[in-house]
Every structure is written in structure tokens, then in C-alpha cells.
N, CA, C and O atoms as a GROMACS GRO file, in nm:
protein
  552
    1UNK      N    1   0.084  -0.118   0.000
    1UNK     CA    2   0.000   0.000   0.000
    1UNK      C    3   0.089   0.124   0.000
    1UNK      O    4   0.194   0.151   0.058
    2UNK      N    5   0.003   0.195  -0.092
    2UNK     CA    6   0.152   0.342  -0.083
    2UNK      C    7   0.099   0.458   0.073
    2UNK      O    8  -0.008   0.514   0.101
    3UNK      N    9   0.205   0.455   0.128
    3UNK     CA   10   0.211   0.555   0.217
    3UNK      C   11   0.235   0.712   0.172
    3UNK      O   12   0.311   0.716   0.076
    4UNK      N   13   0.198   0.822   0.209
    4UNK     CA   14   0.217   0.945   0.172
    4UNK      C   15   0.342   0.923   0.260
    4UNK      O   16   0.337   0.857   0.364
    5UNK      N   17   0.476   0.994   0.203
    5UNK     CA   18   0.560   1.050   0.300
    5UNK      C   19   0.497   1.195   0.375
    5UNK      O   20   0.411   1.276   0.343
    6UNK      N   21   0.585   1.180   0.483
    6UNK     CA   22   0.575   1.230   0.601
    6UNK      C   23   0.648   1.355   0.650
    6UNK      O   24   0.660   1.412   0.541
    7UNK      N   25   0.698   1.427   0.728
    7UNK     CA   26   0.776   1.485   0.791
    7UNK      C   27   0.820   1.473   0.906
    7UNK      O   28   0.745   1.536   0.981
    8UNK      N   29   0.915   1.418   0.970
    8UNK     CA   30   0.963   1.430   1.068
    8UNK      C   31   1.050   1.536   1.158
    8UNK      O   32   1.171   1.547   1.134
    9UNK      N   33   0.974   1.629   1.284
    9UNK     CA   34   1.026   1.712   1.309
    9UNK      C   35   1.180   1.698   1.349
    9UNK      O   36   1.201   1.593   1.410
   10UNK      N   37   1.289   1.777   1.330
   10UNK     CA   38   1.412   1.738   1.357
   10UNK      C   39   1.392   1.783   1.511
   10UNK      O   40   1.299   1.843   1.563
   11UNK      N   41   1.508   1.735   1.563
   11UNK     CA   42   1.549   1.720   1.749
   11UNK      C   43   1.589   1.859   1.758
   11UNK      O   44   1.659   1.912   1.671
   12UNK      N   45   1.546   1.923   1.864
   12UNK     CA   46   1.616   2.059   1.925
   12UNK      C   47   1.677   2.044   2.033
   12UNK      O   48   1.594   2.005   2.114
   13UNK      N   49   1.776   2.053   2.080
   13UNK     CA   50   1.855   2.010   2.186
   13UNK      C   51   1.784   1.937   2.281
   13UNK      O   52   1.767   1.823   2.238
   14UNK      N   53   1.733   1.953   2.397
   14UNK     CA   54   1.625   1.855   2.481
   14UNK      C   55   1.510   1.832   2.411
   14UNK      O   56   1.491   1.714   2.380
   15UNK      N   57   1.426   1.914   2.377
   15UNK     CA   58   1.294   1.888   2.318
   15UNK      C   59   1.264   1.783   2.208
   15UNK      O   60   1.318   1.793   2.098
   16UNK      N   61   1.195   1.701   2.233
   16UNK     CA   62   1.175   1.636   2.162
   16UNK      C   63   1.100   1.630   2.014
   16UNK      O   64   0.995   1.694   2.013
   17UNK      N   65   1.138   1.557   1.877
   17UNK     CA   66   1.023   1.609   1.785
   17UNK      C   67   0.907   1.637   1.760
   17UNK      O   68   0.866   1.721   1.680
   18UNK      N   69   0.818   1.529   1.864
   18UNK     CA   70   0.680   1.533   1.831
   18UNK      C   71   0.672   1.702   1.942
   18UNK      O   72   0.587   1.781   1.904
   19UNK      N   73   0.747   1.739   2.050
   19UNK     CA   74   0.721   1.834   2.103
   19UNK      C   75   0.684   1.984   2.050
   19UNK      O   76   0.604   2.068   2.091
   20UNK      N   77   0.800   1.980   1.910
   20UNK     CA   78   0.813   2.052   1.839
   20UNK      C   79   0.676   2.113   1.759
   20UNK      O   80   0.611   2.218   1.764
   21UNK      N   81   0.671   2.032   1.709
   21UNK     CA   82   0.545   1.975   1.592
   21UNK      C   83   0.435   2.024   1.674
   21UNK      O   84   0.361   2.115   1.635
   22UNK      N   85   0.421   1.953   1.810
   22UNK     CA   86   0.286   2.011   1.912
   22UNK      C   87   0.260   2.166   1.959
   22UNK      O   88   0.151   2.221   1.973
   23UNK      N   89   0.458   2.249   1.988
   23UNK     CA   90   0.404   2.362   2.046
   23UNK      C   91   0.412   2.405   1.919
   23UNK      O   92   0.457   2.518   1.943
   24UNK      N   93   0.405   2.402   1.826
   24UNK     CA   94   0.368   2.506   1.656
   24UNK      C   95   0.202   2.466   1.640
   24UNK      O   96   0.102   2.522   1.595
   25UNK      N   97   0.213   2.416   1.664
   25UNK     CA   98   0.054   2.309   1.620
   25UNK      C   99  -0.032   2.415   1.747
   25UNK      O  100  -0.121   2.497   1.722
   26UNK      N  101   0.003   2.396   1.832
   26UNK     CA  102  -0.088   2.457   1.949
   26UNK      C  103  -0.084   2.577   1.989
   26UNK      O  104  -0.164   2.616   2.075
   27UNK      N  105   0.024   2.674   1.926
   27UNK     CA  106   0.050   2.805   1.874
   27UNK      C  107  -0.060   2.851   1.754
   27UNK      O  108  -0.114   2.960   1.736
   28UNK      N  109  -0.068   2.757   1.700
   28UNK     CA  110  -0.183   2.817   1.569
   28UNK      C  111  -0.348   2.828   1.622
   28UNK      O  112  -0.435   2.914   1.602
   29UNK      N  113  -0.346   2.668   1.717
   29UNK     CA  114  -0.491   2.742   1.805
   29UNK      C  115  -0.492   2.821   1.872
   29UNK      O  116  -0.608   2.859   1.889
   30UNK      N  117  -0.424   2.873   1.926
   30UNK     CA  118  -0.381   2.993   2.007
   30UNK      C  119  -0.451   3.096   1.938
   30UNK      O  120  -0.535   3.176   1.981
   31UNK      N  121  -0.388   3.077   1.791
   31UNK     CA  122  -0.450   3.204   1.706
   31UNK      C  123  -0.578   3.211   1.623
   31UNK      O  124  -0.612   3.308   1.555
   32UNK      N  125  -0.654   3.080   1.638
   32UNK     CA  126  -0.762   3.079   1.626
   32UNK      C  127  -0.845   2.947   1.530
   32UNK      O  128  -0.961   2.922   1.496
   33UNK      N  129  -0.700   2.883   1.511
   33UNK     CA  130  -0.726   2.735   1.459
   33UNK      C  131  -0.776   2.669   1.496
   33UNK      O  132  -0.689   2.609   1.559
   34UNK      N  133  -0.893   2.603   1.520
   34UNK     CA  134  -0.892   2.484   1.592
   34UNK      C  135  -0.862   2.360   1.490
   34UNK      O  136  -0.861   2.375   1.368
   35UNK      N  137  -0.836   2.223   1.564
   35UNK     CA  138  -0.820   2.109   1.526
   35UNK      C  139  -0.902   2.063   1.358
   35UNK      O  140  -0.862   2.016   1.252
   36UNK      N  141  -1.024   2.107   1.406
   36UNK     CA  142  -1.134   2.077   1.304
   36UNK      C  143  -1.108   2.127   1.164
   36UNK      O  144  -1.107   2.077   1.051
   37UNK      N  145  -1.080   2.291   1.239
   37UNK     CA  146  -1.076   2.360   1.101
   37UNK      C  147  -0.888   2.353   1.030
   37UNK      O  148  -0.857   2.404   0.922
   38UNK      N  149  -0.797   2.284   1.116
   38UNK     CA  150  -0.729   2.238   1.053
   38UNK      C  151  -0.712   2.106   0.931
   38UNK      O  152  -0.649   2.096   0.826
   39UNK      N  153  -0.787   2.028   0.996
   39UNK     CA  154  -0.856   1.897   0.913
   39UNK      C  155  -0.881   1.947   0.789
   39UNK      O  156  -0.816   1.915   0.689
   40UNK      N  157  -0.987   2.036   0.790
   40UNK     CA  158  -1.105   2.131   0.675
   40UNK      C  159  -0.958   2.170   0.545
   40UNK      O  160  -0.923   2.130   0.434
   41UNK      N  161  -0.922   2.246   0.625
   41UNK     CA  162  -0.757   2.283   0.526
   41UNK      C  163  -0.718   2.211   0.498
   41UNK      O  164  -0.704   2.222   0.376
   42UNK      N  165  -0.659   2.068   0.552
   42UNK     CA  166  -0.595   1.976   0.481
   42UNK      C  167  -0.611   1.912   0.396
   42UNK      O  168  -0.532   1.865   0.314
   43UNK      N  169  -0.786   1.900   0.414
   43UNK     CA  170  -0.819   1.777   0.336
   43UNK      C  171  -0.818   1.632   0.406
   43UNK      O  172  -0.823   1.528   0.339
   44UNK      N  173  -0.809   1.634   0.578
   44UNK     CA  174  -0.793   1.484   0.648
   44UNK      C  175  -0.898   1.475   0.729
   44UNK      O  176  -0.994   1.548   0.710
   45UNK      N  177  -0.896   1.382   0.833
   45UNK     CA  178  -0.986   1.346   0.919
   45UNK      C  179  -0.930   1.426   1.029
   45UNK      O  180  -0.828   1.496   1.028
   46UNK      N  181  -1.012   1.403   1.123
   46UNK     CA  182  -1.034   1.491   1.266
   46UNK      C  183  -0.860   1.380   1.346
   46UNK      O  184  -0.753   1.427   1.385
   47UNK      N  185  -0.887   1.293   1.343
   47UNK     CA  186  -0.822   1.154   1.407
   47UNK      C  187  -0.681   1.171   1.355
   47UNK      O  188  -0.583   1.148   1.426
   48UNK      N  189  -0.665   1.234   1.167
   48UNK     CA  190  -0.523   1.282   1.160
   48UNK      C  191  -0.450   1.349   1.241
   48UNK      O  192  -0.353   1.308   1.306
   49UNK      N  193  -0.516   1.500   1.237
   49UNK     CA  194  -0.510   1.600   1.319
   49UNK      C  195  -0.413   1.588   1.471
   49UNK      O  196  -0.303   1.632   1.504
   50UNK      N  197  -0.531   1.496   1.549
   50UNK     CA  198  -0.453   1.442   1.660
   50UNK      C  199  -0.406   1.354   1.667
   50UNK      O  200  -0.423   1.285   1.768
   51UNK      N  201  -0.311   1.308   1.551
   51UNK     CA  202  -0.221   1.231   1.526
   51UNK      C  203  -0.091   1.343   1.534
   51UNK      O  204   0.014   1.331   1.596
   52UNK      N  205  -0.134   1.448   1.456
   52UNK     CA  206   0.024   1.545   1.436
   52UNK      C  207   0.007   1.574   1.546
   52UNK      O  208   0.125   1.592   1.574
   53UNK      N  209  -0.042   1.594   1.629
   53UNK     CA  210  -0.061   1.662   1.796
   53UNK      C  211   0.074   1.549   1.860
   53UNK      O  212   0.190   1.575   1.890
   54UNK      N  213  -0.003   1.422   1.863
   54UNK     CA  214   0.042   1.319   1.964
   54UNK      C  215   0.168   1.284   1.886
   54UNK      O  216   0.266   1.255   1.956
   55UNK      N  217   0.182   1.282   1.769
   55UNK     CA  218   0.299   1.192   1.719
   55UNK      C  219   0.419   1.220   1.696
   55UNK      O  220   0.527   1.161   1.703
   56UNK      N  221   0.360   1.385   1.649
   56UNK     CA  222   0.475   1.512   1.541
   56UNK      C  223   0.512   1.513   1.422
   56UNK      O  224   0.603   1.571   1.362
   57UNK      N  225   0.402   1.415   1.385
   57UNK     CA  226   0.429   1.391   1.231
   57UNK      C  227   0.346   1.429   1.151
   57UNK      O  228   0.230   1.424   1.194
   58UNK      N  229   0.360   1.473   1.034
   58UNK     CA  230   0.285   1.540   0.974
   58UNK      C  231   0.311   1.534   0.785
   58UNK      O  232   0.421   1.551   0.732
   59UNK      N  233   0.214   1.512   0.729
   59UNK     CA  234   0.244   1.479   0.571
   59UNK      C  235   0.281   1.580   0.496
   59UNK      O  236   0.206   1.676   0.512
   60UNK      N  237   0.353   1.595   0.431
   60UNK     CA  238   0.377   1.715   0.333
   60UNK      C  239   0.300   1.794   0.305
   60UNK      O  240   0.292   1.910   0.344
   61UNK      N  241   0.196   1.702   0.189
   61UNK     CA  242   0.044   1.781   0.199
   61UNK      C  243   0.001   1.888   0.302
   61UNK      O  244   0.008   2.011   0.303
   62UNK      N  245  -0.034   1.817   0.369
   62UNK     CA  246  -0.094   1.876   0.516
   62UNK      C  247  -0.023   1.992   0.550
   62UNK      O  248  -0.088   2.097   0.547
   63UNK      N  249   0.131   2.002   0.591
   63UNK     CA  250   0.210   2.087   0.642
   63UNK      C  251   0.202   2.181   0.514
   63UNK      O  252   0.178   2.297   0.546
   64UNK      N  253   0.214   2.165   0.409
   64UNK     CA  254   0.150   2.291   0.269
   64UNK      C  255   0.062   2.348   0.269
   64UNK      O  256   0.057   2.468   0.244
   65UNK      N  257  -0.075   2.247   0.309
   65UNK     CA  258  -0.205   2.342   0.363
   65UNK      C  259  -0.204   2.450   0.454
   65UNK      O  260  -0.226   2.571   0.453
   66UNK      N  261  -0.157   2.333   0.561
   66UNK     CA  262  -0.165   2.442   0.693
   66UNK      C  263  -0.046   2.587   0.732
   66UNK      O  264  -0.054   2.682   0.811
   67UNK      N  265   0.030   2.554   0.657
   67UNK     CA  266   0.114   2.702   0.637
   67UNK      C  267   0.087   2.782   0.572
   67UNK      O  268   0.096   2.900   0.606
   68UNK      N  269   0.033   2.733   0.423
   68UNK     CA  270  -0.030   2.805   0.306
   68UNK      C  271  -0.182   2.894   0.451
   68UNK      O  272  -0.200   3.010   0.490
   69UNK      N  273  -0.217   2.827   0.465
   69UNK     CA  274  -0.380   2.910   0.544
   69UNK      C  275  -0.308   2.993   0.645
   69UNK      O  276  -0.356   3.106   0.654
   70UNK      N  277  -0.226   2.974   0.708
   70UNK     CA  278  -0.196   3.041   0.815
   70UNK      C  279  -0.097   3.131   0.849
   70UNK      O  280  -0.070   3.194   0.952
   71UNK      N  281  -0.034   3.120   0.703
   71UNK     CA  282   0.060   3.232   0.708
   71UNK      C  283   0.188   3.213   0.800
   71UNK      O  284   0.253   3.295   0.864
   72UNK      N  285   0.197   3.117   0.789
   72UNK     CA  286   0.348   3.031   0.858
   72UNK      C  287   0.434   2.965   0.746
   72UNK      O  288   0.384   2.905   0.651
   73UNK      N  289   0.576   2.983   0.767
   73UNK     CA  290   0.653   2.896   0.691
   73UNK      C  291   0.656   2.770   0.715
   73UNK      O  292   0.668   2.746   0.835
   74UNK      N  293   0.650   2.661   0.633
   74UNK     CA  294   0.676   2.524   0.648
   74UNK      C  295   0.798   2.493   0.744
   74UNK      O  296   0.816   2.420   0.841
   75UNK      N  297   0.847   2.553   0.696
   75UNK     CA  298   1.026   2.555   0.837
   75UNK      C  299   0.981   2.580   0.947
   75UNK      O  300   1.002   2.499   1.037
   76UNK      N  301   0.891   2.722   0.978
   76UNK     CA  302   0.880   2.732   1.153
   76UNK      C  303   0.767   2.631   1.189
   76UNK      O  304   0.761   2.566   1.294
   77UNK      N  305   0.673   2.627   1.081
   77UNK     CA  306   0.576   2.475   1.152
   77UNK      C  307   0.628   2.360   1.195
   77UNK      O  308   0.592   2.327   1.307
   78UNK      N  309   0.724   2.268   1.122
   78UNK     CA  310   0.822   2.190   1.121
   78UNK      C  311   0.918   2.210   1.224
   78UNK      O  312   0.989   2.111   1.243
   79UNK      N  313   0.949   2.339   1.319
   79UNK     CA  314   1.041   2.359   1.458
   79UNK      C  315   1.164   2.397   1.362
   79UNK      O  316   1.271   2.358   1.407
   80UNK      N  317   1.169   2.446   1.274
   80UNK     CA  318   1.323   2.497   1.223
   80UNK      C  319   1.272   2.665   1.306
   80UNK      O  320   1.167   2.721   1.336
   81UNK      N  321   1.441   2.697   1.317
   81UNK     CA  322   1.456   2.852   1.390
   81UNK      C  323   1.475   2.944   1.292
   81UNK      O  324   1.576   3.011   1.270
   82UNK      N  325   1.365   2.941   1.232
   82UNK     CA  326   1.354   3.080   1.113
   82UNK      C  327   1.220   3.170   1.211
   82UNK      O  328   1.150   3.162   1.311
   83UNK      N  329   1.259   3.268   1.073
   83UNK     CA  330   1.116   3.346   1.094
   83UNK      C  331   0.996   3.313   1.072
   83UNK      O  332   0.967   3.298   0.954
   84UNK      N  333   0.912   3.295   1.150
   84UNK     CA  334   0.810   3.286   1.127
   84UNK      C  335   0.718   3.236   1.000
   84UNK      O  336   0.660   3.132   0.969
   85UNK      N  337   0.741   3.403   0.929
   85UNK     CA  338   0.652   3.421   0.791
   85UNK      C  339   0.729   3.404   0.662
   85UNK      O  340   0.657   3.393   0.563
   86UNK      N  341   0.829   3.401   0.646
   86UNK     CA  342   0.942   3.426   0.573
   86UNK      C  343   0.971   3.256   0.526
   86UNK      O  344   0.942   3.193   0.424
   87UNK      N  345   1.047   3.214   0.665
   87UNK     CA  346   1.144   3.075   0.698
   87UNK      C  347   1.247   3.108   0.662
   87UNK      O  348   1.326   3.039   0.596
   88UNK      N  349   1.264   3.229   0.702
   88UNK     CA  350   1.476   3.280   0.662
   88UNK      C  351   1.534   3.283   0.750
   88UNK      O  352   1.493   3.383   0.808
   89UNK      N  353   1.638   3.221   0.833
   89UNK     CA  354   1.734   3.235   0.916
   89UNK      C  355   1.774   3.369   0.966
   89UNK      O  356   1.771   3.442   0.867
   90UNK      N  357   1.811   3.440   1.070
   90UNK     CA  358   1.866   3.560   1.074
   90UNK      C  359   2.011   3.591   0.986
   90UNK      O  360   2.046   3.702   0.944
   91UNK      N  361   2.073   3.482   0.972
   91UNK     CA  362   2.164   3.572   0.866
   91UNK      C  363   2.106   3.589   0.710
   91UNK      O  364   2.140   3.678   0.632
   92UNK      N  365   2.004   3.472   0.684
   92UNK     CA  366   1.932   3.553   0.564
   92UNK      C  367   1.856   3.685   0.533
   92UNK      O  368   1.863   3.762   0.438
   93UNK      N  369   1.769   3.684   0.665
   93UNK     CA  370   1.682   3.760   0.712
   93UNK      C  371   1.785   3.910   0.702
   93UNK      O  372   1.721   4.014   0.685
   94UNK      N  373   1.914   3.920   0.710
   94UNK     CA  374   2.000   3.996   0.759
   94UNK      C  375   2.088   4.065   0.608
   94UNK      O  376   2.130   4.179   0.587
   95UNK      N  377   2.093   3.930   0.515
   95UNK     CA  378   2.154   3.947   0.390
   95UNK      C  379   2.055   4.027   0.300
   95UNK      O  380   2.079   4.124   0.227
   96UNK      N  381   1.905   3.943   0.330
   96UNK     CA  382   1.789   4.005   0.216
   96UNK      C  383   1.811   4.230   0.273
   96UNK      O  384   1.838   4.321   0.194
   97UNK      N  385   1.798   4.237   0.359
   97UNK     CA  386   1.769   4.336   0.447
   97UNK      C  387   1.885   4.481   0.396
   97UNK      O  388   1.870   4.603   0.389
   98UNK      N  389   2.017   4.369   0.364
   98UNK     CA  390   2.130   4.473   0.320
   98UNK      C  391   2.108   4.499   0.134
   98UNK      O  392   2.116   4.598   0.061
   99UNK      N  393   2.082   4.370   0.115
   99UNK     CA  394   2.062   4.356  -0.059
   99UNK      C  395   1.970   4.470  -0.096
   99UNK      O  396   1.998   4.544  -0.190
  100UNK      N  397   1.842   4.488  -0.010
  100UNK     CA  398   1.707   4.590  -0.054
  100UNK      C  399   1.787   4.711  -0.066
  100UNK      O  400   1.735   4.803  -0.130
  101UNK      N  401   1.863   4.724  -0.035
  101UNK     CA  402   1.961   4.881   0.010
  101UNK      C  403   2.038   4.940  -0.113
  101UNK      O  404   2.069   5.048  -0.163
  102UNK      N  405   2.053   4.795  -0.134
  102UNK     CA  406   2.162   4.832  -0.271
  102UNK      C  407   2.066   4.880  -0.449
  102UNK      O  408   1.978   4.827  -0.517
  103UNK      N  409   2.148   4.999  -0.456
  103UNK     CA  410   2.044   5.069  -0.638
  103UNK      C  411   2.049   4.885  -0.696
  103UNK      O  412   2.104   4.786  -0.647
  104UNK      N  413   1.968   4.902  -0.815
  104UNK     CA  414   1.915   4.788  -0.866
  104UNK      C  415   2.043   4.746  -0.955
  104UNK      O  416   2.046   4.624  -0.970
  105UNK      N  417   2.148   4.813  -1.016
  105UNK     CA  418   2.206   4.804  -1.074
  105UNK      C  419   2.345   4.710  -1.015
  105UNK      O  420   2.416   4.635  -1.083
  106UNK      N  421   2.358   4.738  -0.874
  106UNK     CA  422   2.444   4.692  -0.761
  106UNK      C  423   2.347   4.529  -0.722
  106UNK      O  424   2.389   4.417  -0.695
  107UNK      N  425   2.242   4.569  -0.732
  107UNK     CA  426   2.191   4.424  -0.684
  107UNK      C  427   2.200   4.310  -0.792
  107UNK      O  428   2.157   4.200  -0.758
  108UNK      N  429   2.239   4.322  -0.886
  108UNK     CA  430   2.259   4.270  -0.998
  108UNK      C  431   2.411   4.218  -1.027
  108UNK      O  432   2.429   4.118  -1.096
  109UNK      N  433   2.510   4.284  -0.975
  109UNK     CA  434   2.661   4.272  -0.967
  109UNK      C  435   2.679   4.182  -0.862
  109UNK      O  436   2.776   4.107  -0.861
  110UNK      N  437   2.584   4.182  -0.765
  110UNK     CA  438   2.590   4.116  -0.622
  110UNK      C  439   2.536   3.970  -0.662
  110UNK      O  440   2.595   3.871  -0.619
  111UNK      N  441   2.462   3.960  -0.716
  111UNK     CA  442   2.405   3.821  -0.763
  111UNK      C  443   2.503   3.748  -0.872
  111UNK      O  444   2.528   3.629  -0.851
  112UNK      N  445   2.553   3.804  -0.972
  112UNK     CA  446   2.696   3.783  -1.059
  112UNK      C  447   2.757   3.684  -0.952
  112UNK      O  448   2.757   3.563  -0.931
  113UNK      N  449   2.844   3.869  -0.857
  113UNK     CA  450   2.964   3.806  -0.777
  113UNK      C  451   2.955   3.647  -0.721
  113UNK      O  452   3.031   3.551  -0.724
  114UNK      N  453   2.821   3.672  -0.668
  114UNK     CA  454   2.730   3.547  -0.552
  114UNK      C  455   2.761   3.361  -0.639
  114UNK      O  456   2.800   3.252  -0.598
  115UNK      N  457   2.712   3.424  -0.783
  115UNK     CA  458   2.743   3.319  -0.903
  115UNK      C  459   2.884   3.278  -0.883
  115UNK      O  460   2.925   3.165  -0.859
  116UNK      N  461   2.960   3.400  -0.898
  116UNK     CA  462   3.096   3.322  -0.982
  116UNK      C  463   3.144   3.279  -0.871
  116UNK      O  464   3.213   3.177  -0.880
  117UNK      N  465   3.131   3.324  -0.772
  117UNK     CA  466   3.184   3.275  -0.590
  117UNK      C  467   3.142   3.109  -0.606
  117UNK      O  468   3.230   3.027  -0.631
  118UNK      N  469   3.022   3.075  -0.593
  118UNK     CA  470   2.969   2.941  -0.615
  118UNK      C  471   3.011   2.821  -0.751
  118UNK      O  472   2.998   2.700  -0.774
  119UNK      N  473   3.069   2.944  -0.816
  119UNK     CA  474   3.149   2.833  -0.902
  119UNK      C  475   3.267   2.790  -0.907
  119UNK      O  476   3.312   2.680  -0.941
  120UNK      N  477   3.343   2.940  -0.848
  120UNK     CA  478   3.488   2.879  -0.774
  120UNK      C  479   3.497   2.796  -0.631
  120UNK      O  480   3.600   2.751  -0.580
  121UNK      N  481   3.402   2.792  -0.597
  121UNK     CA  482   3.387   2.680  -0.471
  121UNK      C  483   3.379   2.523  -0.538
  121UNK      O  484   3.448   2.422  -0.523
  122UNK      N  485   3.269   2.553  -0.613
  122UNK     CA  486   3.224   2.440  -0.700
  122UNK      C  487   3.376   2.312  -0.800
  122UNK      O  488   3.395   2.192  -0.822
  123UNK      N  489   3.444   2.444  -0.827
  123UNK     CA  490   3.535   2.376  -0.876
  123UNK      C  491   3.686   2.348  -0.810
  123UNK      O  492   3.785   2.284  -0.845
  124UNK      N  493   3.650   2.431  -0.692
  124UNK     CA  494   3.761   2.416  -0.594
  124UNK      C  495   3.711   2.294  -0.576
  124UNK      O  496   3.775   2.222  -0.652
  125UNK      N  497   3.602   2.205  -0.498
  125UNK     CA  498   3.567   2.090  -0.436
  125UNK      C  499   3.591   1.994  -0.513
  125UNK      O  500   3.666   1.901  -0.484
  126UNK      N  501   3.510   2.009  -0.654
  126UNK     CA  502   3.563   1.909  -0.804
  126UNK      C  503   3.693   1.843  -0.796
  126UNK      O  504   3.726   1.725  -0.786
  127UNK      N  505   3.763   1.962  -0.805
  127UNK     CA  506   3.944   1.963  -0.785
  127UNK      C  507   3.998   1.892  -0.686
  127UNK      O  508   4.099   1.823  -0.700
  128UNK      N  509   3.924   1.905  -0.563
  128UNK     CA  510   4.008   1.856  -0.434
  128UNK      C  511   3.960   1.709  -0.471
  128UNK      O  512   4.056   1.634  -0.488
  129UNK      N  513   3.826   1.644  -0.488
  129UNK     CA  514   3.731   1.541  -0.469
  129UNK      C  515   3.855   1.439  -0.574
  129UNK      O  516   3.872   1.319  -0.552
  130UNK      N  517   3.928   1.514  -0.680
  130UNK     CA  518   3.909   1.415  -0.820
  130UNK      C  519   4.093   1.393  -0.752
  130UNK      O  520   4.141   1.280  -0.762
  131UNK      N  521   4.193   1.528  -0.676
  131UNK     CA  522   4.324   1.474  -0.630
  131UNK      C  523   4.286   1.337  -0.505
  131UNK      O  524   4.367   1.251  -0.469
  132UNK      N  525   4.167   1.347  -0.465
  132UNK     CA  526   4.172   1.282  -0.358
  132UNK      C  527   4.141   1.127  -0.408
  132UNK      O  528   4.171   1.032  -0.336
  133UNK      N  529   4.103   1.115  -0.486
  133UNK     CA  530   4.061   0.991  -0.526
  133UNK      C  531   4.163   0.907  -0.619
  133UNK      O  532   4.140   0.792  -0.656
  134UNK      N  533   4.277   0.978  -0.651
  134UNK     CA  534   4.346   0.910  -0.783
  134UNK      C  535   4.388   0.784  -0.708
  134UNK      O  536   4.376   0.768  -0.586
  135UNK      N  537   4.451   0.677  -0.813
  135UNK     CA  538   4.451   0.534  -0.827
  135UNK      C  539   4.595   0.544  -0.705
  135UNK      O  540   4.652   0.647  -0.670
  136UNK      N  541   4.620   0.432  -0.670
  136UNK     CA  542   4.759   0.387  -0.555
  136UNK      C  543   4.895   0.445  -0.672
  136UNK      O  544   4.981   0.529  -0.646
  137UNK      N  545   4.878   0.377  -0.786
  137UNK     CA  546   4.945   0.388  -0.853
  137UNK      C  547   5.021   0.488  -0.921
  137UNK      O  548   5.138   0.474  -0.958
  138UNK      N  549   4.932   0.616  -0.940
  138UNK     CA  550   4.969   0.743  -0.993
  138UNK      C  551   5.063   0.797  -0.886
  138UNK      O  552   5.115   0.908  -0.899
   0.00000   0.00000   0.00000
């Protein structure tokens, strides 16, 4: 039988995953979700629902709905330490913030630089990956 994959919340230092999953989950009734009308969004049963409560697991689907309605990123539903609305890290959150600053013409040189940076990494690693591997023999 095909199973939908799933999501599994990752570990935060003590807290556990399904913990994770529960205080985001119980943060959204807070704001006016209830259980039911999470179901309604998903497209599941009531019995799913308090499955992601009790378990911390939660289907892709589902976690698309319920961020899509609620104006949450899939990352902070899921217990990643982004923002909220966004799901950008503070040093993204921090990069987007300096980029808006820059004339349009500079933001454009910056995305270049950003390129060719990622390709000299790219081929720095290539390089190291292909000395590291040669035969006993060479």
C-alpha cells in the first residue's frame, strides 16, 4: 500500500520532535485554529489531526495546507529557527535586508559576484574530490 511521506520534526537540543510539531501546532490554536478547522484545510480526518498533535508527524500535503492558510513557513511549523513568515534564518533575514539597500544596478553585480563565488567553490571541491581519489598507482 503506498504511504504518503511524512515529515519528521528534527530534534532541538532537549525537546523532543513530536514536542516541536505540538508547540507550533498549538500556537496556531492559540491564534484561532482549531483542530477541526485544521482537518477542513488539509483535506484529512479529525483523528489525523490528533495524530500530528500526539505523534509530530505530519504529511507534506498537510504541512503545505496548513502554512499556506496560516501564514506560517513550512520551516517554523516543522520547529526549524527561522522566521516565522518568511522561513529565513537571521543571517538571511540579515543578507535580504542589506541587498534591498543596494540601487538595482548593484543588486545585480551582487548576484553575478554570488554566481561566480559558487562556481569557484564548486570547482575548488571538483578539484580537491578528483586529487583525492586518484589510483595507488599514480
Amino acid at each position: 500500500m503506498y504511504k504518503q511521506k511524512a515529515y519528521h520534526v528534527a530534534m532541538k537540543e532537549k525537546k523532543s520532535a513530536d514536542s516541536t510539531l505540538f508547540e507550533r501546532l498549538t500556537e496556531l490554536t492559540t491564534r484561532g485554529f482549531s483542530k477541526s478547522e485544521m482537518a477542513r484545510i488539509a483535506d484529512v480526518t479529525p483523528q489525523s489531526v490528533n495524530g500530528w498533535f500526539k505523534k509530530g508527524v505530519i504529511s507534506k500535503k498537510s504541512a503545505m495546507a496548513i502554512s499556506e492558510a496560516t501564514g506560517v513557513s513550512v520551516a517554523w511549523l516543522l520547529g526549524e529557527d527561522v522566521e516565522e513568515s518568511t522561513g529565513l534564518n537571521p543571517d538571511e533575514m540579515k543578507m535580504l535586508k542589506l541587498f534591498r539597500q543596494l540601487p538595482e544596478a548593484e543588486r545585480e553585480r551582487m548576484i553575478d559576484l554570488f554566481q561566480m563565488r559558487l562556481k569557484e567553490l564548486d570547482d575548488y571541491v571538483e578539484k580537491y574530490l578528483r586529487g583525492r581519489y586518484k589510483s595507488v598507482s599514480e
